[in-house]
C-alpha positions in Angstrom: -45.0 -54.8 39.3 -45.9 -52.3 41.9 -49.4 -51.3 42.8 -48.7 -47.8 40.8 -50.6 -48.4 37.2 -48.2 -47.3 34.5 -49.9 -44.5 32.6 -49.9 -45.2 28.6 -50.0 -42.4 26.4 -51.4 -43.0 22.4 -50.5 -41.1 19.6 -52.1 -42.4 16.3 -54.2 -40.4 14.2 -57.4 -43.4 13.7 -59.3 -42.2 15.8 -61.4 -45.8 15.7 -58.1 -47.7 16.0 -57.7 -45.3 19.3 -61.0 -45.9 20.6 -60.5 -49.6 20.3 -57.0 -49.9 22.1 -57.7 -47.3 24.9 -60.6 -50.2 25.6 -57.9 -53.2 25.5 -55.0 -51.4 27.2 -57.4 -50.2 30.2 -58.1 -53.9 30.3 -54.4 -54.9 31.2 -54.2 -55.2 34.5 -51.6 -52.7 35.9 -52.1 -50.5 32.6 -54.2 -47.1 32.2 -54.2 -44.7 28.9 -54.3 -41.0 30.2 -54.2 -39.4 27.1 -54.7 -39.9 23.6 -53.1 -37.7 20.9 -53.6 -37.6 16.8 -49.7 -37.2 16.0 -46.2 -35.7 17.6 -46.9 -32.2 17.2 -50.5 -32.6 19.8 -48.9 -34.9 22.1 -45.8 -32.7 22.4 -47.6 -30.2 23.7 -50.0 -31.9 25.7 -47.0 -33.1 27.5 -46.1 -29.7 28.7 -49.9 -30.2 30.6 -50.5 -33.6 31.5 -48.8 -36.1 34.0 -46.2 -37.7 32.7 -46.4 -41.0 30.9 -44.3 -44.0 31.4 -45.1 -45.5 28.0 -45.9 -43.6 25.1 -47.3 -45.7 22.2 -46.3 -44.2 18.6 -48.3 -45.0 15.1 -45.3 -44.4 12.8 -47.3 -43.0 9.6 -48.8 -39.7 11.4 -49.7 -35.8 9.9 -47.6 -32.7 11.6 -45.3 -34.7 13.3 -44.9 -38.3 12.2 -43.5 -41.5 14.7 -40.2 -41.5 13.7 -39.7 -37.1 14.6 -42.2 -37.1 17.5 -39.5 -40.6 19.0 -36.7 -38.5 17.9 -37.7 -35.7 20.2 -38.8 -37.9 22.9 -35.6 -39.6 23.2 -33.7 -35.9 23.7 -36.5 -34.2 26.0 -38.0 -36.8 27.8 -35.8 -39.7 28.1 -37.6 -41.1 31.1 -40.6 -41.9 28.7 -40.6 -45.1 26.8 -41.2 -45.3 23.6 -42.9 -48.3 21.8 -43.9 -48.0 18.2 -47.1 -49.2 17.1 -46.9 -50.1 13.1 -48.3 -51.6 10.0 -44.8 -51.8 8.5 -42.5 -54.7 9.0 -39.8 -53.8 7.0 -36.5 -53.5 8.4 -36.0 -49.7 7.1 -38.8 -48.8 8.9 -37.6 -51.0 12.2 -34.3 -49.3 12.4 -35.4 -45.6 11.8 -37.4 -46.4 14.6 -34.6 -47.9 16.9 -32.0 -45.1 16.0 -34.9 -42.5 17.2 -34.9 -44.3 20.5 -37.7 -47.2 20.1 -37.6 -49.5 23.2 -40.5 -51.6 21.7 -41.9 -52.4 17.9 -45.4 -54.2 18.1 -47.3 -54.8 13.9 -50.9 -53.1 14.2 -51.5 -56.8 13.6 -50.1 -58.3 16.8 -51.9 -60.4 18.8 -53.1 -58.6 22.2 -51.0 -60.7 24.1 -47.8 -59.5 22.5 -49.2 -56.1 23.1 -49.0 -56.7 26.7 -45.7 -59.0 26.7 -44.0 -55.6 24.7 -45.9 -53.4 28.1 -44.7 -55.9 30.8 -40.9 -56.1 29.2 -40.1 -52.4 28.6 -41.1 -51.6 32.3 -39.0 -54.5 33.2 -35.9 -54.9 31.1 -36.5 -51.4 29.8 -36.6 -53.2 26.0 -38.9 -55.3 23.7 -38.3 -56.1 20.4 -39.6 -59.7 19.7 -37.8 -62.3 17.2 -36.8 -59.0 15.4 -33.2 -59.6 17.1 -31.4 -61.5 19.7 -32.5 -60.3 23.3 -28.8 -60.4 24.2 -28.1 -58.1 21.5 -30.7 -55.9 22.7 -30.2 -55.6 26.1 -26.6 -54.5 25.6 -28.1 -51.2 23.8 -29.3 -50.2 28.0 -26.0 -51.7 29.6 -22.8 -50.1 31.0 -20.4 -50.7 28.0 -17.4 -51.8 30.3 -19.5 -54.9 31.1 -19.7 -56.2 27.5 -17.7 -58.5 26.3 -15.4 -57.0 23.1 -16.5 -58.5 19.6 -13.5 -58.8 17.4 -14.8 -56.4 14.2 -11.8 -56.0 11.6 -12.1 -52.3 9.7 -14.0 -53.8 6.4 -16.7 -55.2 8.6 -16.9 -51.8 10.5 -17.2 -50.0 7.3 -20.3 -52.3 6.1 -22.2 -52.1 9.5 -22.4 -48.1 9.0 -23.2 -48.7 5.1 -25.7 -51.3 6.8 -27.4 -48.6 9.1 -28.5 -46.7 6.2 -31.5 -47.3 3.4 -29.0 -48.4 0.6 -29.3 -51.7 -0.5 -26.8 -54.6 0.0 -25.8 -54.2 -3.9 -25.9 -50.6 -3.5 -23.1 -51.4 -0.3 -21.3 -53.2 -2.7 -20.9 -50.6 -5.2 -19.7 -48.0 -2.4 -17.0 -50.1 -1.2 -16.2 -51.0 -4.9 -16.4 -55.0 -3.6 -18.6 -57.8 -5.3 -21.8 -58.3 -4.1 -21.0 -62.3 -2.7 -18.3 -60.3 -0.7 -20.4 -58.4 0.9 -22.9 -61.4 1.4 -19.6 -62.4 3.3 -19.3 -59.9 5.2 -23.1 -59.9 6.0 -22.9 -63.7 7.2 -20.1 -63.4 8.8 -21.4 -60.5 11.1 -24.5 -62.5 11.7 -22.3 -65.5 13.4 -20.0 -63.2 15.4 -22.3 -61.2 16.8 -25.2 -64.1 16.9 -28.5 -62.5 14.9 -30.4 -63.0 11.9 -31.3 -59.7 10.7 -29.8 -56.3 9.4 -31.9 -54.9 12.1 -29.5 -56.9 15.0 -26.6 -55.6 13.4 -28.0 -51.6 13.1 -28.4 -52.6 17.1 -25.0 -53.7 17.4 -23.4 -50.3 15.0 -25.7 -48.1 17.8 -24.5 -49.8 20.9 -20.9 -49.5 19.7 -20.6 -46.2 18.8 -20.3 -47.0 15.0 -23.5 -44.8 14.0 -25.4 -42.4 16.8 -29.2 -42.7 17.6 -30.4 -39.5 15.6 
């Protein structure tokens, strides 16, 4: 890392919650919050204003302008800033709106200050960070050149259930759309996971992105 600090930005409406990670993030050495912000709507105008950040760290569940609009936005205006979400959910709905707004990061409110700074130390690296949530490999392809990855061999019925999968229906509620049984779409599912080597419906909404099969919104 270069002598430069990498300014932090944090938008999350706590205001104690605030206090107490401005305190640990100025800690990180190479790290410095220059602005704090109580949702999307404040911080989008106090961007207009302030130096830019490199990081800005988003609470998801936010008045005026919650994590997933105020990422949204960031991704289209200001690409150059990185956005890492900062959240008490864990579910994958909430982990792929998240992604599809432009997410490079997703760190629980819960984390252990370590993976706080692991997250930090990754995205201004690799330009990523997303944990055990899905395979770094998977990942990394979203920032590569596509003509350097290698094809995965995805028939149309599997192509058709990734872009069911990259929305908030349910795996039976998949099923009943593509008028299929729900153990074939459990086939399908598994199947997926081995080809394109993750665990989660979260690596396979990063695979859809990456491939054109859904767009970032």
């Amino acid at each position: 890392m270069s002598g430069r600090k990498i300014n932090v930005c944090l938008v999350d409406d706590h205001k104690l919650l605030r206090k107490g990670m401005v305190e640990l993030i100025d800690g990180f050495t190479g790290y410095q919050v220059i602005g704090e912000c109580n949702n999307g709507k404040e911080f989008m105008t106090l961007l207009k204003s302030m130096e830019r950040p490199d990081i800005a760290l988003l609470d998801i569940n936010m008045p005026e302008m919650d994590g997933y609009e105020t990422a949204t936005h960031l991704s289209q205006d200001y690409p150059e800033i990185k956005v890492i979400a900062l959240s008490m959910y864990d579910d994958e709905k909430s982990i792929i709106r998240m992604i599809k707004a432009g997410a490079r990061g997703y760190v629980l409110k819960d984390a252990d200050p370590t993976e706080l700074r692991k997250a930090f130390d990754d995205v201004v690296s690799k330009g990523y960070y997303y944990s055990d949530l899905v395979s770094g490999v998977l990942v990394q392809s979203l920032h590569d050149d596509p003509g350097t990855q290698k094809k995965i061999n995805i028939n149309d019925r599997e192509a058709e259930f990734l872009k069911f999968a990259c929305t908030e229906l349910t795996y039976k509620e998949i099923a009943d759309r593509m008028c299929l049984a729900p153990r074939t779409i459990d086939g399908y599912r598994e199947a997926l996971f081995e080809k394109l080597n993750v665990k989660s419906r979260v690596g396979l909404v990063m695979y859809a992105i990456r491939n054109g099969l859904v767009k970032m919104e």
